[in-house]
C-alpha positions in Angstrom: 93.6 79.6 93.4 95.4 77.3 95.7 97.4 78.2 98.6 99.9 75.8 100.8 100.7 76.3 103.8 103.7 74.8 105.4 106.7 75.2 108.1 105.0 74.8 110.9 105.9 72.7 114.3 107.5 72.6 118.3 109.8 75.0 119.4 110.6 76.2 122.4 109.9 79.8 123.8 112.7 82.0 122.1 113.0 80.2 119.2 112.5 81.3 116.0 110.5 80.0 112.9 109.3 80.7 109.7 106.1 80.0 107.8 106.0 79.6 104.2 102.7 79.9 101.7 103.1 79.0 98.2 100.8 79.8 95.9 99.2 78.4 92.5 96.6 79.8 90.0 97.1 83.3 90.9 100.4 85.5 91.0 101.3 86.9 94.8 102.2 90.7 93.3 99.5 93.0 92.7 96.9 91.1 95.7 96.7 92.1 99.3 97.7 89.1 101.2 97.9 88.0 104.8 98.6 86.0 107.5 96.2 84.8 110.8 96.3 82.2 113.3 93.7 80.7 115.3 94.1 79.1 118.9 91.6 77.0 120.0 88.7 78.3 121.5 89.5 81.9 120.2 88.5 84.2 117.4 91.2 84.0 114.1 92.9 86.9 114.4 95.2 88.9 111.9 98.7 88.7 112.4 100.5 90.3 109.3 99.2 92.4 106.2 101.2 93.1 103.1 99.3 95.5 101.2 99.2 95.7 97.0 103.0 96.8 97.5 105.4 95.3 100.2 105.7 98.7 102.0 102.7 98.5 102.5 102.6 96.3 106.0 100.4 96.1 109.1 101.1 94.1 112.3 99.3 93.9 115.6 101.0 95.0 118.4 100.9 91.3 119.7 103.3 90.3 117.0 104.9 93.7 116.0 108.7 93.7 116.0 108.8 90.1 116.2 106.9 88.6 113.2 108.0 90.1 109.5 105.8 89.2 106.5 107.4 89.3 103.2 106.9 87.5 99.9 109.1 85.8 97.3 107.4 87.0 93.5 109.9 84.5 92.0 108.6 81.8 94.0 105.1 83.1 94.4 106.0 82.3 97.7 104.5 84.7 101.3 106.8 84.1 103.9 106.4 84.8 107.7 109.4 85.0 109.6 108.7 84.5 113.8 111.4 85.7 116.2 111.2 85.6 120.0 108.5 83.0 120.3 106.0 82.8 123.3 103.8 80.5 124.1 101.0 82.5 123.8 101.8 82.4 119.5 101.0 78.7 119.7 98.2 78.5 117.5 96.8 77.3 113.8 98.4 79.7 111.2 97.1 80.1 107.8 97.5 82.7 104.7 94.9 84.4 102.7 94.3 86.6 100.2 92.2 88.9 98.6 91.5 89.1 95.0 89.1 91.6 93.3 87.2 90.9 90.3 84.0 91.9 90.3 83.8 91.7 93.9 86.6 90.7 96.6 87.0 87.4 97.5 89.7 86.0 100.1 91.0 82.6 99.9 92.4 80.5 102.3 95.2 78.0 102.9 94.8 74.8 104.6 96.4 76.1 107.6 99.7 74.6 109.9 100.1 74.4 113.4 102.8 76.4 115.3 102.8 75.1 119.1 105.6 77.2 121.3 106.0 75.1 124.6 109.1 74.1 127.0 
């Protein structure tokens, strides 16, 4: 299992920009996946679930009507789509999942930077 994360960069407060994670060795459908960031010298935090079915969503109220998570089956591709930037988003964002087998396991992307500054 492999996951790539990419999209990342400077924009200014307002702005809007999307993260992509495409993923390899394992199909997207059917596996709870999500997206966190990290900024330095904090705690990663969660920032978008999609459940086993895309209705299935959860957002923090930090990010909540103003990040959308979705993902691309076709493309094995999990998008996340960031409207109305602050500068408090700047951070290190990654995607993970979680695959059961006999136990879960989460894997994790390499992780891009998103920095939101004037």
């Amino acid at each position: 299992v492999q996951l790539v994360e990419s999209g990342g960069g400077l924009v200014q407060p307002g702005e809007s920009l999307t993260l992509s994670c495409t993923a390899s060795g394992v199909a997207l459908s059917g596996h709870p996946v999500s997206w966190y960031r990290q900024a330095p010298g904090k705690e990663r935090e969660l920032v978008a679930h999609l459940g086993f079915t895309d209705d299935a969503t959860n957002y923090p109220a930090s990010v909540k009507g103003r990040f959308t998570a979705s993902r691309d089956t076709a493309k094995n591709v999990l998008y996340l789509q960031m409207n109305n930037l602050k500068s408090e988003d700047t951070a290190a964002y990654f995607c993970m999942m979680n695959i059961f087998t006999t136990k879960w396991d989460d894997y994790w992307g390499q992780g891009t930077q998103v920095t939101v500054s004037s």
